[in-house]
C-alpha positions as MATLAB code, in Angstrom:
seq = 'XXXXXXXXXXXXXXXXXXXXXXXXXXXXXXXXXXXXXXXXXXXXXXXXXXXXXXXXXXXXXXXXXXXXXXXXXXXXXXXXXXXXXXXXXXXXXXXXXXXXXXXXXXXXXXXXXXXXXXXXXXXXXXXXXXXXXXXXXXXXXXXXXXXXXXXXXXXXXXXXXXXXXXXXXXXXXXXXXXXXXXXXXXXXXXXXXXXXXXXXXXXXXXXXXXXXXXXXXXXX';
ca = [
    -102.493   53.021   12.583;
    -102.677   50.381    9.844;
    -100.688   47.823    9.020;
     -97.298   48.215    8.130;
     -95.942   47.027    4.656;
     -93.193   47.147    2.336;
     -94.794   47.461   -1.525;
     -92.599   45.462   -3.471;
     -91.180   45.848   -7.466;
     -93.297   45.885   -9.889;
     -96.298   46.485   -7.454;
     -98.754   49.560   -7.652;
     -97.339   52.422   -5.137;
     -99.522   53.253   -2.559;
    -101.216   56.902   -3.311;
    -101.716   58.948   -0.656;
    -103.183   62.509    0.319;
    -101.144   64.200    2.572;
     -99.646   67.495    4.022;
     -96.498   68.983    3.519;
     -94.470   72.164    3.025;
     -95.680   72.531   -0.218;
     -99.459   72.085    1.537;
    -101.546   69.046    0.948;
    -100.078   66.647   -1.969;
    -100.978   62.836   -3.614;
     -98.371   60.778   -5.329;
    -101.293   60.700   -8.272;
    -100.708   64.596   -8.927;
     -97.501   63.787  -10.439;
     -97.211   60.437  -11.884;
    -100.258   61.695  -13.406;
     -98.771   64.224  -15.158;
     -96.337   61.384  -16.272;
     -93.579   62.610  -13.487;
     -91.428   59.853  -12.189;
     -91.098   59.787   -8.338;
     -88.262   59.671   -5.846;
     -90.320   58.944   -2.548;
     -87.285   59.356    0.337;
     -88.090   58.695    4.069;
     -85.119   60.088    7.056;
     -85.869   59.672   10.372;
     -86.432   63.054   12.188;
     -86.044   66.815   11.560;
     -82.299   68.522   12.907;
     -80.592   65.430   12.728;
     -77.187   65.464   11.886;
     -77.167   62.567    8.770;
     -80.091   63.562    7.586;
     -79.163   67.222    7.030;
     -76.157   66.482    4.461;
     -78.768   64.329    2.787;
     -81.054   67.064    2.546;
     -78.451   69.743    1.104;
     -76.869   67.005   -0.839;
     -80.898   66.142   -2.511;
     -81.462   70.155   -2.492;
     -78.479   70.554   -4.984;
     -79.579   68.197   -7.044;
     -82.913   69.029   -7.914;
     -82.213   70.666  -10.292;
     -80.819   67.511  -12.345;
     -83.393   65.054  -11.103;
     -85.981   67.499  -12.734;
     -83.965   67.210  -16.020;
     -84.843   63.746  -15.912;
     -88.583   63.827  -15.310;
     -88.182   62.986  -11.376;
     -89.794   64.275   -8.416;
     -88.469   64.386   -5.339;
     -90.764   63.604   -2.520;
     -89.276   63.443    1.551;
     -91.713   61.979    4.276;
     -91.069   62.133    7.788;
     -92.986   61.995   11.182;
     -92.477   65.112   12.091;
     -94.953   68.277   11.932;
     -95.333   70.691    8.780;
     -93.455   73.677   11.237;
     -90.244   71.347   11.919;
     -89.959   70.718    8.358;
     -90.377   74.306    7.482;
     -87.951   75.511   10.502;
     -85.477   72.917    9.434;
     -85.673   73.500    5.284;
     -85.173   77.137    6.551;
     -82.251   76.606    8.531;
     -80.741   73.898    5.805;
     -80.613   76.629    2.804;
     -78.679   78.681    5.594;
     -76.094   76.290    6.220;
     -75.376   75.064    2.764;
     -76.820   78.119    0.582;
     -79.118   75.907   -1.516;
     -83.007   76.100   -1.550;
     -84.921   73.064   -0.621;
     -87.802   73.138   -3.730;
     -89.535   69.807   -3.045;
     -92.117   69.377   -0.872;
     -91.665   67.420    2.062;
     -94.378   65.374    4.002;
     -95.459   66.000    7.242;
     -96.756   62.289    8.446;
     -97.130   62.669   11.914;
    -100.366   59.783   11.482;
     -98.171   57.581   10.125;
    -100.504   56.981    7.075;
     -97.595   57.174    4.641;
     -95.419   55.529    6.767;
     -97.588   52.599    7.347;
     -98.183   52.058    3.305;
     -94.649   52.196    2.478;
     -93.292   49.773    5.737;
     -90.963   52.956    6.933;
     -91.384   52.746   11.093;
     -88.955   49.267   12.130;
     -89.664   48.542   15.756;
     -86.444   47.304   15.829;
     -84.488   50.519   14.867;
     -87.090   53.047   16.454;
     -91.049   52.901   16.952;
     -90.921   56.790   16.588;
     -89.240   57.651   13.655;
     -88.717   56.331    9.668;
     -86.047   54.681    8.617;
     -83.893   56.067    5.737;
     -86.075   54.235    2.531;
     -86.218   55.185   -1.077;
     -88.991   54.287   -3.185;
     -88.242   54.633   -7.422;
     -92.130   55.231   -8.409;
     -92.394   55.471  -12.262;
     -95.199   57.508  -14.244;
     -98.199   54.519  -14.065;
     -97.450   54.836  -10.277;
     -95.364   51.273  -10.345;
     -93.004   50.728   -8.038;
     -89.511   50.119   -9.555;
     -86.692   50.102   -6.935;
     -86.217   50.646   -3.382;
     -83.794   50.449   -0.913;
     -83.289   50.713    3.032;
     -80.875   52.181    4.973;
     -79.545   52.071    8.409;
     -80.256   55.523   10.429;
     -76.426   55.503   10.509;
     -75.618   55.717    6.523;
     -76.692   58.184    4.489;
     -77.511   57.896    0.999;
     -75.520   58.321   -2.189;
     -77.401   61.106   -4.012;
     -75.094   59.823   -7.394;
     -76.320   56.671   -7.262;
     -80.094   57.335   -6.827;
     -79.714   59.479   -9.858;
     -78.225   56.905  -11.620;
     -81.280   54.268  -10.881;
     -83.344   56.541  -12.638;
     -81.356   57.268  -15.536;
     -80.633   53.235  -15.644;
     -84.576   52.687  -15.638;
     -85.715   55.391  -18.100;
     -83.228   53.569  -20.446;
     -84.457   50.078  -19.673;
     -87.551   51.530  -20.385;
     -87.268   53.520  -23.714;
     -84.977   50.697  -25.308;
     -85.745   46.917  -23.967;
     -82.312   46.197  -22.900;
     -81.219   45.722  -19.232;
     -77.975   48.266  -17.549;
     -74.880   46.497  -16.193;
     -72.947   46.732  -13.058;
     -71.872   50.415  -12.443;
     -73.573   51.645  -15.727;
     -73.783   55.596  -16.950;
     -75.006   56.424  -19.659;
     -73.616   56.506  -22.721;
     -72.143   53.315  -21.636;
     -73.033   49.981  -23.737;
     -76.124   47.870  -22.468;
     -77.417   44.236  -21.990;
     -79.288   43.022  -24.420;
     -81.995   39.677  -23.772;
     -80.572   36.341  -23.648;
     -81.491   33.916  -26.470;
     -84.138   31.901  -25.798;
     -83.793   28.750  -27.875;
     -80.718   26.460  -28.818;
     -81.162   27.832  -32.388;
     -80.697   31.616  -31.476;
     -77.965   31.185  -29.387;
     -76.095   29.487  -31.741;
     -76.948   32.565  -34.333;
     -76.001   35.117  -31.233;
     -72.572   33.404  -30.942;
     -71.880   33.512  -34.497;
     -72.195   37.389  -34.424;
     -72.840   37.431  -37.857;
     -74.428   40.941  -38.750;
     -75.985   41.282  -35.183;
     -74.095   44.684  -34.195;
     -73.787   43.227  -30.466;
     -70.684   43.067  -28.726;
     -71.025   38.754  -28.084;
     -69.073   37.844  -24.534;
     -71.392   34.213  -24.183;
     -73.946   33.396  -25.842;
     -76.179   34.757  -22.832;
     -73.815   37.668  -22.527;
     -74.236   40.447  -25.243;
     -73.777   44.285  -25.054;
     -74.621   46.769  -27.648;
     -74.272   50.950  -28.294;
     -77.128   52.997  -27.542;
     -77.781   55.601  -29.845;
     -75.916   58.913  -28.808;
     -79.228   61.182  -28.455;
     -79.291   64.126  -30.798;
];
């Protein structure tokens, strides 16, 4: 097995080729059809946490694909656990599990991403999430303990937060949604912030001089 380690922001995402219950998949066959990524790790199949993730992810696919996102599970168990489990899942909570999830029983995916902690468990993936964006960059991620599972809301809203850092050059504060007003850059010389605290014609909502919110437009 190779050596384990976590990719970090801004870094290129590790692609992989791998097999799943959707049969053999790369990260490259989406974010090259300009598909965001939500790459999730849980620990093992039949679990009790990471079943009300999996229903919780299940019912919202259908909004993460609004948003251009794909989501992607890994764990290292085998293709027929995943496919026993995904069938007994959409029994107990009546949803359909449509993303493909990744059999890694090499550890190959683990490995790139850093998922296996000795410390926690040699044998089994932590609870990770990796935000991949369409050049196959890695945006966010975040660990969990096996005993916390993960707020479905709030991945979404990392996604929606980055798509609109993206489209307009502003940043998203604390507890942002959208629709909600957002950061705008800091001034960079004496002179500008002197012009952002006079407000004059700027349109910005002016808390400090390195404080300043604005409106998005509402989307038509």
């Amino acid at each position: 097995m190779a050596e384990s380690r976590i990719p970090r922001i801004m870094e290129p995402a590790p692609d992989f080729e791998a097999k799943s219950t959707h049969g053999l998949i790369r990260l490259s066959d989406y974010t090259s059809r300009g598909k965001w990524v939500l790459l999730f790790s849980h620990p093992a199949d039949f679990t009790p946490v990471c079943s009300t993730e999996f229903i919780e992810f299940a019912r919202s696919y259908d909004d993460f694909e609004k948003i251009n996102v794909q989501l992607i599970g890994v764990s290292i168990d085998s293709v027929f656990s995943h496919i026993a489990w995904v069938r007994d899942l959409e029994q107990i909570g009546g949803v359909q599990v449509k993303f493909p999830v990744i059999a890694d029983l090499d550890q190959k995916v683990s490995s790139a991403y850093g998922l296996v902690h000795e410390a926690a468990a040699d044998t089994a993936t932590v609870r990770a999430v990796f935000a991949i964006d369409p050049k196959g960059t890695v945006r966010a991620l975040i660990y969990y303990p096996m005993q916390l599972g993960r707020n479905i809301d709030e991945l979404f809203r990392i996604f929606q937060a980055l798509q609109t850092a993206d489209a307009n050059g502003v940043s998203c504060p604390a507890n942002w949604r959208p629709g909600q007003a957002v950061i705008v850059a800091a001034p960079a010389t004496v002179e500008d912030a002197a012009k952002r605290t006079s407000g004059a014609g700027s349109g910005l909502n002016v808390q400090s001089w390195y404080l300043s919110k604005k409106d998005l437009p509402i989307a038509k």
